[in-house]
C-alpha angles and dihedrals in degrees: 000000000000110000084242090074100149089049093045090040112114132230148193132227119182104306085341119097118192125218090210141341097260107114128188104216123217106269120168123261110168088211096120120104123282089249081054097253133135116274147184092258087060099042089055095055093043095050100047084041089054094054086076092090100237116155095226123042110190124189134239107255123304112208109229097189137033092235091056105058128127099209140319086294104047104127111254135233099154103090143037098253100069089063098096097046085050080053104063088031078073110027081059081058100055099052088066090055099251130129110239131211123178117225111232111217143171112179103214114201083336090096114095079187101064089025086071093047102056095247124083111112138206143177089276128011087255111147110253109257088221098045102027094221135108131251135213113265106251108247115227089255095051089056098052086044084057094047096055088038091061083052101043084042092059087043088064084049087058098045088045084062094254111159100228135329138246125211117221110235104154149062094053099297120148088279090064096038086069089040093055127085076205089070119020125058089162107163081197123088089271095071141041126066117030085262087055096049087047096057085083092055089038085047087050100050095046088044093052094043092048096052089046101042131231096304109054117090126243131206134204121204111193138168091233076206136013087221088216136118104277092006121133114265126212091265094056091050093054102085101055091047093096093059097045085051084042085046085061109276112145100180126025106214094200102203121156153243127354130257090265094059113110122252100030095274101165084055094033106201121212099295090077119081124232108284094005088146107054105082085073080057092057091044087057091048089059097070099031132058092211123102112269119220110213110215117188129120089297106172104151110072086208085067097056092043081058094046091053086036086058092045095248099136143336101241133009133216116234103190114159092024089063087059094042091046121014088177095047083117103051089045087055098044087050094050091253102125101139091067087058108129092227115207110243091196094232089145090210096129109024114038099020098039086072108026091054109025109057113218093023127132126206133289145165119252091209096020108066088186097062108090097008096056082132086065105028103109115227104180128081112253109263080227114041111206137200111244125187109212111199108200131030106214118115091294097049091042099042084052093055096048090045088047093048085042098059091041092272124140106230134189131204119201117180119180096205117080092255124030125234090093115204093357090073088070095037083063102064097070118104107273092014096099086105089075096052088050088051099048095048083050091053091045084048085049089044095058098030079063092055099253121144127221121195116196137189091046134124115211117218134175096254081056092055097049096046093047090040100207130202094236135339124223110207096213091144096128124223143297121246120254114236115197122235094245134152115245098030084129097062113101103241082069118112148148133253087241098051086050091040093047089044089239080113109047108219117259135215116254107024133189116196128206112213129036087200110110102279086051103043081043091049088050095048088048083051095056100057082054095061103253128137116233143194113178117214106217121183091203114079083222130062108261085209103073120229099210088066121089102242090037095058089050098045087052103051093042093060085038088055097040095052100251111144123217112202111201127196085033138134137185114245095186142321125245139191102271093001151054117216105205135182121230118182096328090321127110121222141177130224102202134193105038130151093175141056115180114188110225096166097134129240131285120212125286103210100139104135088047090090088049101052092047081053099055092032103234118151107261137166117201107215146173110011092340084084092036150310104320146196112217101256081052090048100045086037086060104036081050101055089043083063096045099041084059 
């Protein structure tokens, strides 16, 4: 047996036996068709992401009533004729040897979709905290309709040849609405005490286990806390978790928070350690004799092993790391765990793409093939070619791995002393470290593969025509932009990279240039040096949103420690102990500073673009070098210039 013996244990669960305690959680895609059925675009990312081995495969959410989607491509449980389309969703499954089971879902006010149009619907006709806007009161004959739909809904996963269904009762949905004192002030007897507002979820489950039998398992995803001001907290849930097992719930999947919480927490960003959410699991064993699913940015296998070695719980979700890393747990299994892809939680692709992008399906921001495994090539080029790749940040170094991947020779030339590129500043920040741990494993990658990279060297236009290349990928990154201000000469002026690198040691009371996020994460760097910090920011909003993960937390963290971001201001000029800004037509003073650190962001490095049109060799100008990035457009990027060879 594996060393990892609690994590490759099997289990059973009702007629389902598990080949091991791993479990994919249902996480949105927004692959599916736009009449909500199973395509082609959704059974390609299932099938590559049930090749990771995991025992249990569940769904993204399955919408069991009209009133309850999320949008046109929200997948579909509520009708017959999604049955064939279920079907193959499984039986791709269980060619890879999973066992599958299909999330049944109605979103509740939780559907900007339905919200626009008048009619989305919830327990109380209380605005949604994600959307801002009202729903229609549920009757109580649209509640009972909901109720059976949910049944006769699990009834269409067990004719599709799904091994069992989970009910979706977290995150805010319509499920939690009813649980929530937030959302429901119901007079009815779906509403009152916490034992009232649980009667919808307890009808559900014994909906859905009437309408399967004795012998079909049932799941119960739950958020154990809303994590929210005046929300209900694990230990006031406790005591109604016998009746909804009793109701017909044989496994608790204990997940966390809604999507109103603040900071992001059913998605934790960086800031949350491996595993941070599975003492509320074990809290949760304690009153059931079911098994209990942790959910909780585990990424280490290792860390889950230790969680069902302490008794914490019987099986544990891996989300994003299923995205980042389909084959985590072959690596594992194989003793290879240092090639694991491990998530860094940045949320760029998964959870942001969608929220904030509309039409958009999911990605990974560090694994170009989730989401695209239509596009992704898989087969070597019939003609390998030489390519030179200038830059080794994550769009340079996600292009070489793609070009050695696919039989190419690639090159890597960096002109730094050690490649990474921008990533090894945006490492420095408190709780960034990840990145730092992810970009040594992709230049480990890099090299394993039998690309060079040759640091230290500067490529000019004299270098390409004498080596020739193939094709040349610009992924040089970018140069910073330094203001026109008066006073840049003075010597308390420096620059975000030389604080962030120590060559600047950080000074006492700081100004920084710049609220973008090197400046907000220079400041934040700043802080657990002891400075003291006001940020000068032009916009008169913050360019860091709050409503990201990391945003929230960045933000509170420089609230919290004091710092001041001044929005709607601009330097004037810089002075020897002292910054004059202007703030809405005032002028104001900072005084006393002994430090000015510019933050104003990067402009593209493409200066051997001009030079390779001129001389006609194939090129792709990728990462910062087309324009400020984030690192999934950067690795996108730096992915389809290596395909496209």
């Amino acid at each position: 047996m594996s060393r990892l013996e609690h994590l490759f244990a099997p289990i059973r669960i009702r007629n389902m036996e598990l080949a091991n305690r791993a479990v994919m959680p249902p996480m949105g895609t927004w692959l599916s068709e736009d009449d909500a059925s199973v395509g082609d675009r959704l059974l390609a990312y299932i099938s590559r992401q049930a090749q990771s081995g995991a025992g249990l495969i569940i769904s993204e959410v399955a919408c069991v009533h009209p009133s309850g989607s999320a949008g046109k491509r929200h997948m579909g449980a509520y009708d017959d004729r999604f049955i064939p389309g279920l079907k193959q969703f499984a039986r791709t499954i269980h060619d890879a040897g999973g066992k599958a089971a299909l999330q049944l879902h109605h979103a509740g006010r939780e559907s900007f979709f339905l919200l626009q149009q008048g009619q989305a619907v919830g327990p109380s006709a209380l605005p949604s905290l994600v959307f801002r806007q009202t729903p229609n009161e549920m009757t109580p004959e649209l509640i009972e309709e909901v109720i059976e739909a949910f049944g006769r809904a699990a009834v269409r996963a067990r004719e599709a040849g799904f091994d069992a269904v989970e009910v979706h009762g977290a995150h805010g949905y319509l499920l939690t609405q009813f649980l929530s004192a937030l959302s429901n002030i119901r007079q009815d007897r779906y509403g009152g005490d916490l034992e009232g507002r649980a009667t919808m979820l307890i009808e559900v489950l014994a909906s859905v286990r009437k309408a399967v039998g004795d012998d079909f398992p049932v799941l119960l995803r739950i958020s154990a806390e809303e994590f929210i001001k005046d929300g209900y907290m694990v230990e006031d849930l406790v005591p109604i978790l016998p009746k909804i097992v009793a109701a017909g719930a044989d496994v608790i999947h204990a997940s966390i928070g809604t999507h109103g919480s603040p900071g992001g927490i059913t998605s934790a960003p960086q800031e949350y350690e491996a595993g941070f959410n599975a003492w509320r699991a074990q809290k949760i064993k304690e009153v059931v004799d079911v098994p209990v699913i942790a959910v909780g940015r585990f990424t280490d296998p290792a860390d889950a092993d230790a969680c069902l070695a302490r008794g914490e719980a019987d099986m544990i979700s891996f989300g994003r790391q299923q995205l980042a890393d389909p084959d985590y747990l072959i690596k594992a299994r194989a003793g290879r765990t240092g090639d694991i892809r491990q998530c860094i939680a940045c949320n760029q692709g998964c959870i942001e793409r969608i929220m904030f992008e509309p039409g958009s399906s999911v990605r990974c921001a560090i694994n170009p093939e989730t989401g695209q495994e239509r596009d992704y090539p898989r087969v070597k080029a019939a003609t390998p070619q030489t390519v030179w790749i200038v830059g080794s940040g994550p769009a340079g170094l996600t292009a070489a791995a793609e070009a050695a991947r696919l039989g190419h020779r690639a090159i890597i030339l960096e002109e730094a002393d050690q490649p990474g590129g921008q990533i090894r500043y945006a490492a420095r920040p408190p709780h960034k470290e990840i990145y730092g741990r992810w970009i040594d494993w992709l230049i480990g990658q890099v090299r394993d593969m039998g690309v060079e990279i040759k640091t230290g060297t500067a490529v000019t236009g004299a270098m390409i025509d004498e080596g020739r290349p193939d094709a040349v990928i610009l992924a040089a990154g970018g140069t910073k932009i330094v203001p026109p201000l008066p006073g840049l000469d003075l010597p308390l002026v420096c620059d975000a990279w030389q604080v962030l690198d120590g060559r600047v040691q950080a000074g006492t009371d700081v100004v920084v240039v710049g609220g973008g996020l090197i400046g907000m994460e220079t400041a934040d760097f700043l802080r657990t040096k002891g400075a003291t910090v006001v940020i000068i920011e032009m916009l008169k909003r913050s360019p860091v949103a709050k409503v990201t993960s990391h945003g929230y937390m960045l933000h509170k963290r420089l609230r919290d420690g004091g710092c001041r971001l001044m929005l709607g201001a601009q330097v004037e000029r810089i002075e020897s102990d002292a910054v004059v800004v202007q703030v809405e037509g005032e002028t104001q003073t900072l005084s006393p500073v002994d430090q000015v650190v510019l933050a104003v962001g990067m402009k593209p490095r493409d200066d051997l673009k001009a030079h390779l049109e001129t001389k006609g060799i194939r090129h792709f100008v990728v990462g910062d070098a087309a324009g400020p990035r984030r690192i999934i457009e950067a690795t996108e990027e730096g992915a389809r210039a290596a395909w496209s060879l």
